[in-house]
N, C-alpha and C positions, 0 to 999 in steps of 0.2 A: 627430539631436538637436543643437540648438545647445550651443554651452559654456557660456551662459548660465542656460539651462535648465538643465542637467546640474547648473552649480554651484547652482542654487536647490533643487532636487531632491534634492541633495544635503544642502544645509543644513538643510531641512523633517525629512528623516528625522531628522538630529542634532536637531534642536531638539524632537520629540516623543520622541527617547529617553531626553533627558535629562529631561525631565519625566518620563520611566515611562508615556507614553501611546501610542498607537497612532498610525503615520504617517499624515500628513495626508491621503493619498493616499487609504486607505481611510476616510474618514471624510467624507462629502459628501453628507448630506439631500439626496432628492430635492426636496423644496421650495424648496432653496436654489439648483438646479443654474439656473433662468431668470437670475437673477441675479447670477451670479458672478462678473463683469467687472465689478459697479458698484463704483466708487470707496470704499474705508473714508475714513470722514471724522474725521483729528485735530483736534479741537480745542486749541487752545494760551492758555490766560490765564497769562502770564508778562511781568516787566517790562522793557520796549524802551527807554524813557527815565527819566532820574533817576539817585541813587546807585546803583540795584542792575541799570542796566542789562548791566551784563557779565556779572550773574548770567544773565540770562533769556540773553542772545545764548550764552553759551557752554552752557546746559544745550539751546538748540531748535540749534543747529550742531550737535553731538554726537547725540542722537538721531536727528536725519535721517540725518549719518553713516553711524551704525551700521544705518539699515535702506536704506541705497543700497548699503554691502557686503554687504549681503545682495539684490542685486535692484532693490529699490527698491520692492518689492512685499510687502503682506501677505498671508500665504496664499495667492500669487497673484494678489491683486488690486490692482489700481491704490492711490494712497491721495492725497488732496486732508488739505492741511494747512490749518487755517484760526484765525489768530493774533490774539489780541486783546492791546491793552498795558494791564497791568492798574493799571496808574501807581499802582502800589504803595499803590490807597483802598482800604479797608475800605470806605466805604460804597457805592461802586460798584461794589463785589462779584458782591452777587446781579444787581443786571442787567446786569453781563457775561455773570457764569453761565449767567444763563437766554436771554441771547442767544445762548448756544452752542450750549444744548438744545435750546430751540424754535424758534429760527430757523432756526439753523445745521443743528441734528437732527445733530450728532456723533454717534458709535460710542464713541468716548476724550473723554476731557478730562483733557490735560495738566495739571499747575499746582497751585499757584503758587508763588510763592517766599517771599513772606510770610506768618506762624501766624495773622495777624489775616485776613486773607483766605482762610487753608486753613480755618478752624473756621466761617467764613461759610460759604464754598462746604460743606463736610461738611454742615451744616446742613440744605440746601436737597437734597444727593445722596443724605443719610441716608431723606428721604421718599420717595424715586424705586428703580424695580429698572434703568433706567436712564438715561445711560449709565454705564458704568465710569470713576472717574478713579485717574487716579494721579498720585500728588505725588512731581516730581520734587527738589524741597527742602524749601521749608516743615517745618519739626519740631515744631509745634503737637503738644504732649503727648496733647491731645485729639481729634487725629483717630483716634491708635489708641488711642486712653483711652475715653471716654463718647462721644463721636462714632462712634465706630468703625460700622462699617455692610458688608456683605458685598460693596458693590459699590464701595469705596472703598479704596484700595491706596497704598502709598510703596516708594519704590523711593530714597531717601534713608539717612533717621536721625528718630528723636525728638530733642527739646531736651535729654532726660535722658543720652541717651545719650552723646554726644562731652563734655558737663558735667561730667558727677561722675566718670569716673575722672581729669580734670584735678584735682577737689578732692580727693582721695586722693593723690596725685601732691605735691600741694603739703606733705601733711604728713609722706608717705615720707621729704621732703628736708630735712625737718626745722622749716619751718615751724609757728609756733605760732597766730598771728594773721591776719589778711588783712582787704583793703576789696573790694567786690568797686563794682563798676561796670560798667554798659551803659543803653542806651535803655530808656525805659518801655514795652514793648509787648511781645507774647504771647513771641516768642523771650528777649528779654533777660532777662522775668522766672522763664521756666521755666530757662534756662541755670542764673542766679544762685543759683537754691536749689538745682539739682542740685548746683551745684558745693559749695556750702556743706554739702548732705550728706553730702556723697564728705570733703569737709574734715572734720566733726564724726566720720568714723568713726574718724579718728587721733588725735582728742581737740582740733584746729583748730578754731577759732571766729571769726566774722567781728565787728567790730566798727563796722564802717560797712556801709552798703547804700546806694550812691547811683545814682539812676536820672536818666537826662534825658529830654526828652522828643524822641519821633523826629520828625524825625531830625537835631535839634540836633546841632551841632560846636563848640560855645564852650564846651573842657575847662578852658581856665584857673584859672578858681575852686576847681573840683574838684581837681587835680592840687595848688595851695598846699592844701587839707583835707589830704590825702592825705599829703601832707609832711609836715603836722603832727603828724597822728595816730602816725607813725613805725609802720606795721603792718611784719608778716615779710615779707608779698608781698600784691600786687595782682591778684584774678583779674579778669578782665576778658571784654566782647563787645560786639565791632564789627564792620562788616562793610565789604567795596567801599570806597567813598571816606572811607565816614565811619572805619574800621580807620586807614587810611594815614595822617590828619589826628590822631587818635588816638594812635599809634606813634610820629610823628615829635613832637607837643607832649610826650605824655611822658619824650620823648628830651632834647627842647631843655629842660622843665623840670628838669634836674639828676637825675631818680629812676632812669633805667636802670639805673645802676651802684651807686645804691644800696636801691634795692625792687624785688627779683625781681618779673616780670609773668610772668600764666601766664593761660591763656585756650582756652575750646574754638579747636579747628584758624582755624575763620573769622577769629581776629583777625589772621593775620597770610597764611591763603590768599588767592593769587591777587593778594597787593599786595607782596609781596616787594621786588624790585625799585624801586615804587615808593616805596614806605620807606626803601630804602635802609639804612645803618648802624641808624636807630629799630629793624629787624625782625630783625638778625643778634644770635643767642642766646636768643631767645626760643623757652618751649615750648611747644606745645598739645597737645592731643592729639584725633585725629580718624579718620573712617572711610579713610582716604585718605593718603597721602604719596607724592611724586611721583616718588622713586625706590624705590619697590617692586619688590623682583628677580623679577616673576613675565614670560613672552612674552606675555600678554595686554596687561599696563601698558606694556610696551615697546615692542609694536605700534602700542598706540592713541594714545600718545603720537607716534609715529613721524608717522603718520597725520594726528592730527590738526593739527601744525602746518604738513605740508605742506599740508594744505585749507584753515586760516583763518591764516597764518601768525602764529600767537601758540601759546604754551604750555599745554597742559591741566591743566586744576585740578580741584576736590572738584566742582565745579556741573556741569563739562564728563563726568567720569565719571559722574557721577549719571543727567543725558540719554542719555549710552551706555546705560547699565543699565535706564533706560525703552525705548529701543529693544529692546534684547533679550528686554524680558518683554513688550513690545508682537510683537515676532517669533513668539518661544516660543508665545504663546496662538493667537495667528493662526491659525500652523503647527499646531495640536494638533486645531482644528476645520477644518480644510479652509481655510478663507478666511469661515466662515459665523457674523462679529465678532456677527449680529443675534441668534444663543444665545448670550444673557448667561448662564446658570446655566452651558451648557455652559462660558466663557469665565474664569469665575470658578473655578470647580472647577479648571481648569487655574491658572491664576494663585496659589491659595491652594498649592499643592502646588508652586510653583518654585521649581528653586534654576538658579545662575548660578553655575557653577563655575570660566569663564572672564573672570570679572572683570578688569578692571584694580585695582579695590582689593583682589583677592582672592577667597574663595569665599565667597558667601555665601545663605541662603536665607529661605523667607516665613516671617516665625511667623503664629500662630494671629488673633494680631491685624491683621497684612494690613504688616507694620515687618520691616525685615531686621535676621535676627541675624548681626553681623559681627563683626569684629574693630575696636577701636581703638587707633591706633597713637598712639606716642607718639614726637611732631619737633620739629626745630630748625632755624631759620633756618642757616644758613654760605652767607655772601658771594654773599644774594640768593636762595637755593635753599633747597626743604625737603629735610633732612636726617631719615633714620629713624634712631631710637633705638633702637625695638623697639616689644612689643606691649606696651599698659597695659593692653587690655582684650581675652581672646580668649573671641570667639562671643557677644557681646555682647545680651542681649534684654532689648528695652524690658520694664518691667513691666506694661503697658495696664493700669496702675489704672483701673477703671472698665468696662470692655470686656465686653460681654455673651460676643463670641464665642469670648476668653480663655480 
């Protein structure tokens, strides 16, 4: 037996035990055995161009990754990736979508990164048994809320989640007031009330709510409001370019030092650096922080900057953790992706105990229940504080399967 085998062989057994299933090995439909070499087909809607291209590049580099150290194979089988750029439209959604199903005929469908896009796609996946997608960001409240659907999966966060215990946060510290601010669109607006929730449970209340429309960068106007108004703190959500534009104007406008900012993890991941002084001090709180003392973060981070030589972030872990529940399920059926019940059954019952963000597993809604942490920018880098929020689960208001 090669070493390569050996180590694949190896990993199959790990990966169906840790599910509690039975090794791939003995599990192989005769109906599936003519076919067992054909290629599993990913589909990928994520964005390659725009503000949130570093999103999509660092979440599809990470999952391919994680399943090249693994082989490079599902369940044995070869796997053909096939990428579309979702250029970040809502209304070119559904016919990506359906170019990936019916043209394509994928097995997965990756994506995407944006809630206005996940709740399209959900939409159109909600009426299908298949394929399976999984959302490797997107936190559209509503794909595990009224969307929700048995063959629809995240391997992310909801909106609410990394949100409100940042608004609880704000009024631990004594804040009384706050303005919140982000883009008008499905993330920004689910963030803003989480956070405002999380705020109102320490007696916090917001007194402005301003939205822009996405994905405007002309904060000027806003930021004199903002000054005006004299609030305690600023929560806030940005993302990629438009964060860094963001960070740095509220920096040059005078309020750093005097309007605490505070914001889920995205305002200030993965721009660190380019922020510069705007990002150091500030907190968020998110599934993720880049120095987490566990060997799994420290590997994958090792890893990954040797393979795309840049730093791993929330997006980049996120794609990892698609790879491995794309592994896990694989490995649990033998390689035989075309048992969707079987495929599902396994996937609703995973957990990922060697995260790089930590251990974390599926709830009922198809959302992992994690931990979130709470960080801090220092001299370019996230800094862990601790946990603000452990074993975190969305609420799927809505969710039939809840």
């Amino acid at each position: 037996m090669s070493k390569n085998n050996k180590s694949r062989r190896h990993f199959i057994a790990g990966a169906a035990a840790t599910t509690g299933l039975v090794a791939a090995s003995s599990f192989i439909p005769s109906r599936f055995a003519i076919g067992a070499m054909a290629p599993i087909k990913v589909g990928i809607l994520l964005p390659y161009s725009g503000t949130y291209a570093m999103l999509g590049n660092s979440i599809t580099n990470a999952m391919k990754m994680r399943i090249e150290q693994a082989g490079g194979r599902m369940g044995g089988r070869p796997i053909d990736y096939v990428a579309v750029d979702s250029e970040m439209s809502v209304p070119k959604a559904p016919q990506n979508t359906n170019k990936l199903i019916q043209k394509e005929k994928v097995d997965f469908l990756v994506g995407p990164v944006h809630s206005g896009i996940a709740a399209a796609m959900a939409k159109i996946m909600g009426q299908r048994k298949t394929p399976i997608m999984i959302v490797p960001n997107a936190g559209s409240n509503a794909v595990t809320g009224p969307l929700c659907a048995p063959n629809i999966f995240r391997t992310s966060f909801s909106n609410w989640q990394p949100a409100y215990p940042g608004g609880v946060l704000m009024g631990k510290e004594g804040h009384k007031t706050c303005v919140t601010i982000s883009w008008k669109y499905g993330a920004g607006i689910q963030m803003m009330a989480a956070g405002r929730d999380g705020f109102a449970t320490t007696g916090g209340k917001s007194v402005k709510d301003i939205l822009l429309p996405f994905p405007n960068v002309e904060f000027q106007a806003h930021l004199s409001e903002i000054a005006a108004l004299k609030p305690d703190c600023v929560f806030a959500f940005f993302s990629g370019g438009g964060a860094t534009k963001f960070l740095k104007d509220y920096e040059a406008a005078g309020l750093k030092d005097k309007i605490p900012l505070y914001g889920p993890g995205f305002l200030t991941e993965g721009v660190e650096k380019a922020a510069g002084s705007a990002a150091d001090g500030i907190k968020t709180t998110l599934h993720y922080a880049s120095n987490l003392d566990n060997q799994a973060n420290h590997k994958f981070r090792a890893d990954y900057e040797a393979a795309f030589g840049a730093s791993a972030n929330v997006f980049s872990v996120q794609g990892y953790d698609t790879g491995s529940l794309l592994l896990q399920a694989a490995a649990a059926v033998g390689g035989d992706v075309e048992a969707t019940a079987d495929v599902i059954n396994v996937m609703e019952t995973s957990k990922v105990p060697d995260s790089p963000r930590g251990p974390w597993a599926m709830s009922k809604a198809h959302n992992p229940i994690q931990n979130i942490y709470l960080r801090q920018v220092a001299d370019g880098q996230q800094k862990l504080l601790g946990i603000a929020a452990e074993a975190l689960e969305d609420p799927a208001a809505g969710c039939k399967m809840a």
